[in-house]
C-alpha positions in Angstrom: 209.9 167.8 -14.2 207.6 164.9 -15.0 204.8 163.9 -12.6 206.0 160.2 -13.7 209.2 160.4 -12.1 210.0 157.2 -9.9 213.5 155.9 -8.2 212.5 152.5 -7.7 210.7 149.4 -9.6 207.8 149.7 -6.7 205.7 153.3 -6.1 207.2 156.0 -3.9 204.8 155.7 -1.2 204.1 159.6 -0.1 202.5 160.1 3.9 201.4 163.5 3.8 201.3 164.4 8.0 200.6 167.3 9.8 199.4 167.8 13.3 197.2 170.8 12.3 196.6 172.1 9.1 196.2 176.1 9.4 193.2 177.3 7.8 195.2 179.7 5.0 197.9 179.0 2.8 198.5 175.6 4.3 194.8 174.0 3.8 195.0 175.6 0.4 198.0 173.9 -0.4 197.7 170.5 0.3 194.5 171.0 -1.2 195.8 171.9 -4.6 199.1 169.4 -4.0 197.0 166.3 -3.6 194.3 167.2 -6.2 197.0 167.5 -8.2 198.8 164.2 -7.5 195.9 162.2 -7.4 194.8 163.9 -11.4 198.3 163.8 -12.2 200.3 160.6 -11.3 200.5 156.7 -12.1 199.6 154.8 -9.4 201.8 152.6 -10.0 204.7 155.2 -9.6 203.3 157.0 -6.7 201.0 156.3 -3.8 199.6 158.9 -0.9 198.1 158.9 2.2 197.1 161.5 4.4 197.5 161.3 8.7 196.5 164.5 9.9 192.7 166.0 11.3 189.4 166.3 9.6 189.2 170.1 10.2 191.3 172.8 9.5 192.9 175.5 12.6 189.5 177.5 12.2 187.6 174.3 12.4 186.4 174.1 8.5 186.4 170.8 7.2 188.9 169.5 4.8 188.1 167.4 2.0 190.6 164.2 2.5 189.9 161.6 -0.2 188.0 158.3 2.1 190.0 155.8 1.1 193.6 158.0 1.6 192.4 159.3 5.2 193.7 158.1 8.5 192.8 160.8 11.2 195.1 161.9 14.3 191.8 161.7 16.6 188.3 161.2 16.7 185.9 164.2 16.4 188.2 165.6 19.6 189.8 168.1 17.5 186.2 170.3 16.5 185.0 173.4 18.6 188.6 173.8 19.5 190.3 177.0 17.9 193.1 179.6 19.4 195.2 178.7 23.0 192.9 176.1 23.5 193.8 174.2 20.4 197.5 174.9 20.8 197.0 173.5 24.2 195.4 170.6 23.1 197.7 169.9 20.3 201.0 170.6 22.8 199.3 167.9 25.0 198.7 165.4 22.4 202.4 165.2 20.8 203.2 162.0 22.6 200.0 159.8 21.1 200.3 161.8 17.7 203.8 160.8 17.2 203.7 157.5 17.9 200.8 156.8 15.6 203.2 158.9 12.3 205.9 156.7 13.6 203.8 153.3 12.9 202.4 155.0 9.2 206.0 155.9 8.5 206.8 152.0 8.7 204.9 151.6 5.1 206.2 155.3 3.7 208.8 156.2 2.2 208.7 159.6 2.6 206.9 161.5 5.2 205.7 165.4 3.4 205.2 167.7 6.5 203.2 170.8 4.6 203.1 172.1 8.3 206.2 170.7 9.4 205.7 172.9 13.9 204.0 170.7 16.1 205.2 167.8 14.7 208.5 167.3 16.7 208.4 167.8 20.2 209.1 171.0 21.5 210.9 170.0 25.0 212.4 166.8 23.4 213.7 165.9 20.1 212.5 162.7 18.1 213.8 161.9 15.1 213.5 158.0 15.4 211.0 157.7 11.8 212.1 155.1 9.4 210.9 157.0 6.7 212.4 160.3 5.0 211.2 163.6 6.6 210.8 165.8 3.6 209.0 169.1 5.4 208.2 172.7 3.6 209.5 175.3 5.5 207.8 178.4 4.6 209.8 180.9 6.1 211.4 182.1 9.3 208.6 184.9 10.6 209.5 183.8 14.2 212.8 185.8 12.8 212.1 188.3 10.9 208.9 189.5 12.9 211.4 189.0 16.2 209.8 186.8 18.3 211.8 186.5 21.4 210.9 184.4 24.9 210.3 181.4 25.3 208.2 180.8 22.4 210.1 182.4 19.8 213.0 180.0 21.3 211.2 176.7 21.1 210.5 177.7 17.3 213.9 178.0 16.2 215.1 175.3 18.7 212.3 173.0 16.2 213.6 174.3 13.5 216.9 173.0 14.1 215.4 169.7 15.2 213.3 169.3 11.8 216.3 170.5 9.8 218.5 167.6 11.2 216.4 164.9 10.8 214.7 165.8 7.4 216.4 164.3 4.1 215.0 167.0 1.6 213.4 170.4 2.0 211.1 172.3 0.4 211.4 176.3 0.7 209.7 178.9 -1.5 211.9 181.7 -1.6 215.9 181.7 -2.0 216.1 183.8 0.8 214.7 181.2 3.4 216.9 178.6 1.9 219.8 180.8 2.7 218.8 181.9 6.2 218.4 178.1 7.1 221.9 177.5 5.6 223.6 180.4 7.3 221.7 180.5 11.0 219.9 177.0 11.1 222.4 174.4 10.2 220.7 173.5 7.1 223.6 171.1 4.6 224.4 172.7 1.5 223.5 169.4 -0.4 219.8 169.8 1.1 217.2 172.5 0.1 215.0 173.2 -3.0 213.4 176.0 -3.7 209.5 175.2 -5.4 208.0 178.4 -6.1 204.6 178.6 -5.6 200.9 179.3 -8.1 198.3 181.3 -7.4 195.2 180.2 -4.5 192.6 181.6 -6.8 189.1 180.9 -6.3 187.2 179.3 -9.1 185.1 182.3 -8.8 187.8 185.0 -9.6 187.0 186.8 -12.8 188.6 190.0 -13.3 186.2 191.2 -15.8 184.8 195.2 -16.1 181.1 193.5 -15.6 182.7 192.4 -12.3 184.6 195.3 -11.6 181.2 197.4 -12.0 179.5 195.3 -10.1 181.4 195.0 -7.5 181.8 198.3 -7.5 177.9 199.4 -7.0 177.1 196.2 -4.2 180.3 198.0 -1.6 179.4 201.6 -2.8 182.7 202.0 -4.0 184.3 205.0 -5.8 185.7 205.0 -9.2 189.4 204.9 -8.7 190.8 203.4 -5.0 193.8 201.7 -3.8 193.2 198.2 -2.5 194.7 196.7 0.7 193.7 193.0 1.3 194.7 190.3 3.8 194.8 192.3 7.1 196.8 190.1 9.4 199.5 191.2 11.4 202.3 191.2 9.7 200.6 192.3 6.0 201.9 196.0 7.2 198.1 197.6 7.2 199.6 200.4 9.4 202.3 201.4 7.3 199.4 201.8 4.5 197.5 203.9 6.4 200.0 206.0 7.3 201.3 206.5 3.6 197.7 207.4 2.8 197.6 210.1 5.4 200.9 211.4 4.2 199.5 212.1 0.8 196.3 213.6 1.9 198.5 215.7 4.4 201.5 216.6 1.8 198.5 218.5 -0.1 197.4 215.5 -2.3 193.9 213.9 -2.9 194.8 210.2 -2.4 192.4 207.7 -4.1 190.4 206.4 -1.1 191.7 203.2 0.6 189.8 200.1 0.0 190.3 197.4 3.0 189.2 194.2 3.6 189.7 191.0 5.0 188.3 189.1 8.2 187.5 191.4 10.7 188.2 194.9 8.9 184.3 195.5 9.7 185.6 196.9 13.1 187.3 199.7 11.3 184.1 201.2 10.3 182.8 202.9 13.5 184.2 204.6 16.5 185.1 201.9 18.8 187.8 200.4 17.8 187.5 197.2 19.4 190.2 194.9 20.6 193.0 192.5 18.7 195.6 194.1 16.3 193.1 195.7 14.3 192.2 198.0 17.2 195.5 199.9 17.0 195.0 200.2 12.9 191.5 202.0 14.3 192.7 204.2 16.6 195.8 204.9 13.9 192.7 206.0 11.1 191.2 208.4 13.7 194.1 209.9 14.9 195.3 210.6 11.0 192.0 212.2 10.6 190.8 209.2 8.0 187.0 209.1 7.6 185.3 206.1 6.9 183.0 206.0 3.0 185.6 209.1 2.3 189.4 208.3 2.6 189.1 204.6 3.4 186.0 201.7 3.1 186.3 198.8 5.4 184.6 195.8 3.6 185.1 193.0 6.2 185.3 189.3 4.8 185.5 189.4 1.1 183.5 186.5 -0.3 185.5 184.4 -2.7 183.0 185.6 -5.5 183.8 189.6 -5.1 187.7 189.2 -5.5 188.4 189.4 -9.3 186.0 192.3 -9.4 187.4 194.1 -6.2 190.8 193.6 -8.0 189.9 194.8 -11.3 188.1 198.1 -10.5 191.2 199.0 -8.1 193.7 201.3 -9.4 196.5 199.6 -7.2 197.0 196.7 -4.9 199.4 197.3 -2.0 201.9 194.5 -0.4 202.9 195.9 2.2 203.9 192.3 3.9 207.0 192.3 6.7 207.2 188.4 6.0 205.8 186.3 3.5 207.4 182.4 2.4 207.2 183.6 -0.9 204.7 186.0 -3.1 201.7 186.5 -0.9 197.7 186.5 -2.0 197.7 190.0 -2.8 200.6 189.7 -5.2 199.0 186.8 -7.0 195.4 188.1 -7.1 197.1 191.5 -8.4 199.1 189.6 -11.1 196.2 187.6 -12.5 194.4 190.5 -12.3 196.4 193.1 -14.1 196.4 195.4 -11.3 199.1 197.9 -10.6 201.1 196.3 -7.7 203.4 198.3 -5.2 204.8 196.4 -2.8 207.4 195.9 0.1 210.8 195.3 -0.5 211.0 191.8 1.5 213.5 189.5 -0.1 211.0 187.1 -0.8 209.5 189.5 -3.2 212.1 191.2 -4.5 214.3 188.0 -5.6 211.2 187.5 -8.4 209.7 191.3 -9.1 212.6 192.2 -9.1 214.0 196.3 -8.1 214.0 197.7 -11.6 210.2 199.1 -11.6 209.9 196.2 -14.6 207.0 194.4 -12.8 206.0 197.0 -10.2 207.1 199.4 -7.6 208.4 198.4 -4.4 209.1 200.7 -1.1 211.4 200.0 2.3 209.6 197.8 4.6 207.8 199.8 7.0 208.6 203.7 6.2 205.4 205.0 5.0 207.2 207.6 3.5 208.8 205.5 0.9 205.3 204.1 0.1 203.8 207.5 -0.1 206.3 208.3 -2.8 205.9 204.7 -5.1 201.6 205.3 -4.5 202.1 209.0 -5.8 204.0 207.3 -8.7 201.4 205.2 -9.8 198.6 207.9 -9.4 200.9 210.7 -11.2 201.3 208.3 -14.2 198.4 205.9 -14.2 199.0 204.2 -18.0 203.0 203.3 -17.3 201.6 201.6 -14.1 198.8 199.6 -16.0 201.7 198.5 -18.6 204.0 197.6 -15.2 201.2 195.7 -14.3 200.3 193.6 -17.6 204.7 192.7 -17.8 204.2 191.2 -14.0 201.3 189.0 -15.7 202.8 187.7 -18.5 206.1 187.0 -16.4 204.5 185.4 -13.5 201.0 184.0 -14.1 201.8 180.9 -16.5 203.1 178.8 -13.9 200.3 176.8 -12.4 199.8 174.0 -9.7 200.8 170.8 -11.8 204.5 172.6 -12.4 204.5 173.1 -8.8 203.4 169.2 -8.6 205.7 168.1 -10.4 208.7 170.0 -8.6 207.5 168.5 -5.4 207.4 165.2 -6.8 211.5 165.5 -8.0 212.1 166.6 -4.4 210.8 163.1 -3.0 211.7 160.8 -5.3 215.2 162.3 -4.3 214.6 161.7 -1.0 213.6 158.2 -2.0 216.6 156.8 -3.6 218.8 158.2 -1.0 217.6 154.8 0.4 217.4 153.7 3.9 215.8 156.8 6.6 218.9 156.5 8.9 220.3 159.4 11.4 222.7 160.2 13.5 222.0 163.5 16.2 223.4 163.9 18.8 220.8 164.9 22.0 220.1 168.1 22.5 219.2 170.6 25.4 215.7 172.5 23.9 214.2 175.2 25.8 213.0 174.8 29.2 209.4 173.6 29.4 206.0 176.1 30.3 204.7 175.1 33.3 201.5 173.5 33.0 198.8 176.8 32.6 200.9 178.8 31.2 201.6 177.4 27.7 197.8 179.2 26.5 198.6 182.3 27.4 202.1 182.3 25.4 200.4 181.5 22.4 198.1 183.5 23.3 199.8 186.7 23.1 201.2 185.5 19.9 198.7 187.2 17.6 199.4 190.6 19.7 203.2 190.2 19.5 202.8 190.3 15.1 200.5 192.8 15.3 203.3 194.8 17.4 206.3 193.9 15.6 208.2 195.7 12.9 211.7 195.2 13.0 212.2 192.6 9.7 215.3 191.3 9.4 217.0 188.1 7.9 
């Protein structure tokens, strides 16, 4: 698509609004949407503005163009992070709300990159008189099995969103689908915009990296690489493929880990949070740290292509993703062998075939044992696996997905006047006041203790 495209003989005017902007994927794509935009676009065709907060969910600041930059709130947002900032944010709805709902007046389409938070989670609003166009990344409060309370005032926003939105934007066929099939979602609705890569300006996957790289984290010569530790990225089911090689009688190549917060993985105590059971899972398999596995800890921007170059393999071993995840891009632009879950997110674009890379059942550690002895029994057929999945994948970069976006909103535009009809619904039954923190809470616990993936 064109970035020129247009519906009327005025701009599209674009309010880009989110409550909070979480400090991953979401900061870094508004980030590379508006640059974009704002390089890209006539402004005489298209016009943004941004409601939202000057800091991102870990409190970093994010770089708003002045002159396009209304905020939600003062400075209140800063120093708040975890329950207290979903507190603070649950409290705030009412006055956040009815600020969009005066900016909407001059928009014509509201873009919600972050599209929770934004409706009210006891009551639903859909009174804006412009076009709610969100993103809906994916359905984790799903396929991760989030049950309660919580888990229900998710999906109960999710139908909310879904019936007072005009467009959506979705990154994978399978979360269109899901929201078709379980959330109501009209079949004339719903685009799917595949993503490009987050890289750092700083990535080069060069063999001067690579080595030196390599002698600043003491690395060995060959080593599989497992990045992005959250929750749901499947770091046990790595570990535990890993111990079933060494155990089966193989020598493994050792297991490089990082990502914020793998530091704890280096000593005996293993801490608390959801890396505290990957601890106790390394000790009890045996794994000894600088032999089978090297915890790295935050991995400065600057060490990535290296770290990616000098590995052997990249694992995915994701249970939900919206659509490929970092390790999958980083390992695509970097050429690295990739073996990865079989998540439908994934799989709809690598593919099953072995054409692009490996791929192993969600979870069983067996079947990921067997794809990481592939790669290490046949090292050049992996290598040529992994230079396909570049020259497939890494071509498409952030003005294609501009440009997609804009097609989405200038079809929400000419659908012409924002007007709904829903019918009141009953949502979930409010948290008493106090208890609402220690929900969310236990929300990083809960993905660490999931497994079951499902659609």
């Amino acid at each position: 698509m064109s970035a020129t495209i247009t519906t009327t003989a005025r701009p599209v005017r674009v309010l880009i609004h989110a409550a909070a902007i979480s400090s991953g994927g979401v900061h870094r794509l508004v980030h590379r949407l508006l640059g974009t935009w704002l390089e890209t676009t006539d402004p005489a065709q298209w016009q943004f503005r941004v409601l939202s907060q000057p800091v991102d969910t870990d409190g970093h600041p994010i770089d708003w163009p002045g002159s396009l930059f209304t905020p939600l709130c003062g400075d209140e947002i800063r120093g708040r992070s975890g329950s207290a900032l979903c507190d603070w944010l649950h409290d705030n709805q009412d006055r956040f709300f009815a600020l969009l709902r005066r900016q909407a007046a001059t928009a014509d389409v509201v873009w919600l990159p972050q599209p929770w938070w934004t409706l009210r989670l006891v009551r639903e609003v859909v009174d804006l008189p412009a076009h709610f166009v969100p993103t809906l990344h994916d359905f984790a409060f799903d396929t991760l099995g989030w049950h309660g309370w919580f888990g229900d005032c998710f999906r109960a926003e999710a139908r909310a969103l879904l019936a007072a939105s005009s467009e959506v934007v979705v990154s994978s066929r399978h979360t269109l689908e899901h929201a078709r099939a379980h959330y109501g979602l009209p079949p004339d609705r719903g685009t799917v915009v595949h993503l490009a890569d987050f890289l750092p300006p700083t990535f080069h996957p060069t063999a001067a990296e690579a080595a030196r790289v390599r002698t600043a984290h003491a690395l060995p010569p060959r080593y599989w690489l497992a990045l992005h530790a959250a929750g749901h990225k499947g770091l046990e089911t790595i570990v535990a493929a890993h111990a079933r090689l060494r155990d089966d009688g193989g020598r493994p190549w050792p297991l490089v880990i990082g990502g914020k917060g793998t530091e704890q993985l280096r000593g005996h105590d293993p801490g608390q949070g959801p890396l505290a059971e990957i601890g106790r899972r390394l000790r009890a398999h045996g794994l000894v740290h600088g032999v089978d596995y090297h915890a790295l800890g935050f991995v400065p921007d600057a060490d990535l292509g290296g770290l990616y170059r000098g590995a052997a393999g990249a694992i995915a071993a994701s249970r939900s993703e919206a659509g490929f995840s970092g390790t999958v891009f980083e390992a695509l632009h970097a050429r690295t062998p990739l073996v990865h879950s079989d998540i439908p997110p994934f799989v709809e674009r690598l593919g099953e075939d072995g054409r692009h890379a490996l791929h192993f059942r969600t979870g069983d550690a067996a079947d990921l044992a067997r794809a990481m002895a592939a790669v290490e029994r046949d090292p050049v057929a992996a290598a040529a696996r992994a230079i396909v999945a570049h020259d497939t994948f890494a071509g498409r970069g952030w003005p294609d997905v501009a440009a997609d976006y804009l097609g989405v909103f200038a079809a929400a535009a000419a659908r012409g006047p924002a007007t709904r009809r829903t019918r009141p619904r009953t949502l979930p039954r409010p948290v008493p006041p106090g208890r609402f923190h220690r929900l969310v809470g236990r929300l990083g616990r809960l993905v660490g203790r999931r497994r079951r993936v499902g659609s």
